[in-house]
LUMKOL-971316 format. One record per residue: residue in three letters; x negated, y, z of N, C-alpha, C in turn. Coordinates in steps of 0.1 Angstrom, whole numbers, plus 2048, in hexadecimal, padded with zeros to 3 digits. Layout:
N
AlaXYZXYZXYZ ...
//
This chain:
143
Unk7F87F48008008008007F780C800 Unk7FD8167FA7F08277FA7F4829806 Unk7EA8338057ED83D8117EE84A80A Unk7F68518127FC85C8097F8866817 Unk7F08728137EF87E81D7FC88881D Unk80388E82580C89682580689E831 Unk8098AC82E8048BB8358118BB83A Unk8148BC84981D8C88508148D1858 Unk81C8E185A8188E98588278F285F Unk8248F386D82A8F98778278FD886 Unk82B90988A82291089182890B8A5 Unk8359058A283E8F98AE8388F18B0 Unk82C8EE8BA8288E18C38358D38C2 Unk8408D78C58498CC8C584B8C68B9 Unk84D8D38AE8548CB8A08458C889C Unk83A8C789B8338C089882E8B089C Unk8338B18AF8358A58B383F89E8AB Unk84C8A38AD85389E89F853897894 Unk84889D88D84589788083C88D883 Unk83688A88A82B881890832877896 Unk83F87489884586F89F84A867891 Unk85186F88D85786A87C84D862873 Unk84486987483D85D86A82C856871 Unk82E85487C82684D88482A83E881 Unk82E83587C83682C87A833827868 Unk83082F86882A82F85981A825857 Unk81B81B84F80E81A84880882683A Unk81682883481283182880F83D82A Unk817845835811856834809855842 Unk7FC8618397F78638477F887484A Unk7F88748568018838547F788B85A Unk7F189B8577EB8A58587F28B085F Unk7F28B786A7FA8BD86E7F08C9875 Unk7F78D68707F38E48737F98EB878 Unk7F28F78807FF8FE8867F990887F Unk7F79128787F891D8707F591C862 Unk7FA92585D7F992584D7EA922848 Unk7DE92B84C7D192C84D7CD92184D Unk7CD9198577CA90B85A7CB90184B Unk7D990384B7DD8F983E7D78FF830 Unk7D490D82D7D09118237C0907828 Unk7BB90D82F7AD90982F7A58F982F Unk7B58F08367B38E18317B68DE824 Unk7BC8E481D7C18E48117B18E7807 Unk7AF8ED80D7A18F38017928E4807 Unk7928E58137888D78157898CC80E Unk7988C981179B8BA8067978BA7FB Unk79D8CA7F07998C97E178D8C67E0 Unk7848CD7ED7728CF7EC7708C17EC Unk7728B67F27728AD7F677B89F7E9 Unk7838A47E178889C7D67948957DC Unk7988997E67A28967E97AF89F7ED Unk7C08977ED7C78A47ED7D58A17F3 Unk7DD8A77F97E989F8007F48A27F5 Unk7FF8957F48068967ED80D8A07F1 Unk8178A27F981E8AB7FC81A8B480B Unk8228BF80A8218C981482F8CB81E Unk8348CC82C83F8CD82F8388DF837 Unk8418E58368398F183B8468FB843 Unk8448FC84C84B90A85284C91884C Unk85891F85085892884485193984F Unk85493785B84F94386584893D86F Unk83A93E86D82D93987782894887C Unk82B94F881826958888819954892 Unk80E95A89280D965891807967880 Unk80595D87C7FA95C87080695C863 Unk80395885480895A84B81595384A Unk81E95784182E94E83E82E944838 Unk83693D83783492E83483192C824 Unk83993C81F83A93F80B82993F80C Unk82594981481B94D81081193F812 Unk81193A81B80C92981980C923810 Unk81992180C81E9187FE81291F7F6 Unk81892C7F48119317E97FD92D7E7 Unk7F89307F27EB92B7F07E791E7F5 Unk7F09197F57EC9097F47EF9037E4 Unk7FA90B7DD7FB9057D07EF9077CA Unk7E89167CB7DE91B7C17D29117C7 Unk7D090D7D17C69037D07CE8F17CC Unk7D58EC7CE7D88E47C87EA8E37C2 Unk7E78E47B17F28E87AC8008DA7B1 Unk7F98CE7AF8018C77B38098C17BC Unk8048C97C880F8C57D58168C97D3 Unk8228C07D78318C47DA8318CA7E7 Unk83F8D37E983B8D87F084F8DA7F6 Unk8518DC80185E8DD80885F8E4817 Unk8658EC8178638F882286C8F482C Unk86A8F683A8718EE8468758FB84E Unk8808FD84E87F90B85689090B85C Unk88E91186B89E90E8738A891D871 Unk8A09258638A69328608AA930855 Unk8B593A8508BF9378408BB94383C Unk8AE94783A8AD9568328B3951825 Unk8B395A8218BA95C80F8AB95D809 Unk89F95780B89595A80489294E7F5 Unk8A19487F189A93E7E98969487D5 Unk89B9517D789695B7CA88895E7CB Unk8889617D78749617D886A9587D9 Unk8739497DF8699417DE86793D7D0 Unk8729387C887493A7BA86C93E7B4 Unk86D94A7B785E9597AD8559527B2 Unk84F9517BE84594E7C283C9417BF Unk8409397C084092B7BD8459227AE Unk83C9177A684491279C84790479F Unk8519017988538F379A85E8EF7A8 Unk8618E47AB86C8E27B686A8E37C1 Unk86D8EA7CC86D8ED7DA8788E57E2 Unk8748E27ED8808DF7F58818E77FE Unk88C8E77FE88F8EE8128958E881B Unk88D8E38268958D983289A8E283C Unk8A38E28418AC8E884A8A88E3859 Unk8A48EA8608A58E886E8AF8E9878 Unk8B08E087C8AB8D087E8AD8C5877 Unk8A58C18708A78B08678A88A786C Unk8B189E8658B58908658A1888864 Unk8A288286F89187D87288C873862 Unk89B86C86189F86085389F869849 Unk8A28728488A487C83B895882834 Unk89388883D88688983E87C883839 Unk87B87A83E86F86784387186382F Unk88086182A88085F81E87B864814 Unk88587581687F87A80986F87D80A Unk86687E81285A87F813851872810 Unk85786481185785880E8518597FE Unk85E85D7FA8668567EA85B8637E3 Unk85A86F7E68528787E08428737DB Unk8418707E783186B7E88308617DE Unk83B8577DE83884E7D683A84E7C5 Unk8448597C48468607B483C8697B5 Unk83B8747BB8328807B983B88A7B6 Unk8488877B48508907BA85E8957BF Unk86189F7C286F89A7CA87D8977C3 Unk88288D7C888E8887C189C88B7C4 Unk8A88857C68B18877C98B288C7DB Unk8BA8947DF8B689E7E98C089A7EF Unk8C08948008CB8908068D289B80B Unk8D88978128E68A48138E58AF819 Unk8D98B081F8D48BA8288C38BE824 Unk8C58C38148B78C38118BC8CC806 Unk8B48D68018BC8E17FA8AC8E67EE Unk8AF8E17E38A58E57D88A68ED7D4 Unk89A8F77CF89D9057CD8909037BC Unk8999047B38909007A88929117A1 
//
């Protein structure tokens, strides 16, 4: 079976336990976890240095004190074009026209608080296509 790298990328002690919780159970993902944007930009640029790269990103959309989760996305794509990438955030801004501009290709947006199984899947099934598919009911694509 691969092993597939996946970045989360949130600035909550808990919801990172969270995610560690969710896919600690896993043989196939192994999971990277940051708490500021910075951080993840800057693991992101080692791995390229390094020839390696995570399939996907789950990222927080407001990590205060440091950069926004767009602004993340955004410099994590320009070092690797290919991650997918899906934003986790427990706020409903109206910002999907800017992530849009900002970003090409398919976004997700996971709603806080997620279904742990919802989650665990579509990050599953991604990894294993390379990229995201049908979107369960509580998963909102912003193409």
């Amino acid at each position: 079976m691969s092993n597939y790298r996946v970045m989360v990328t949130d600035d909550d002690n808990f919801t990172l336990v969270m995610y560690k919780n969710i896919f600690n159970k896993s043989d196939a993902i192994q999971l990277d976890c940051y708490s500021q944007g910075e951080e993840a930009v800057a693991a992101t640029e080692e791995m390229q240095r390094n020839g390696e790269s995570h399939a996907l990103a789950l990222i927080d959309m407001r990590m205060p004190p440091g950069i926004d989760g767009l602004e993340t996305a955004v410099r994590i794509r320009k070092i690797n074009p290919e991650i997918q990438l899906a934003f986790v955030s427990g706020y409903n801004d109206s910002i999907a026209d800017k992530i849009s501009a900002a970003l090409e290709g398919k976004v997700l947006w996971f709603a806080k608080p997620f279904k742990s199984s919802e989650l665990y899947q579509a990050v599953y099934e991604c990894c294993l296509t390379g990229q995201w598919g049908e979107e369960p009911s509580r998963l909102y694509a912003i193409q």
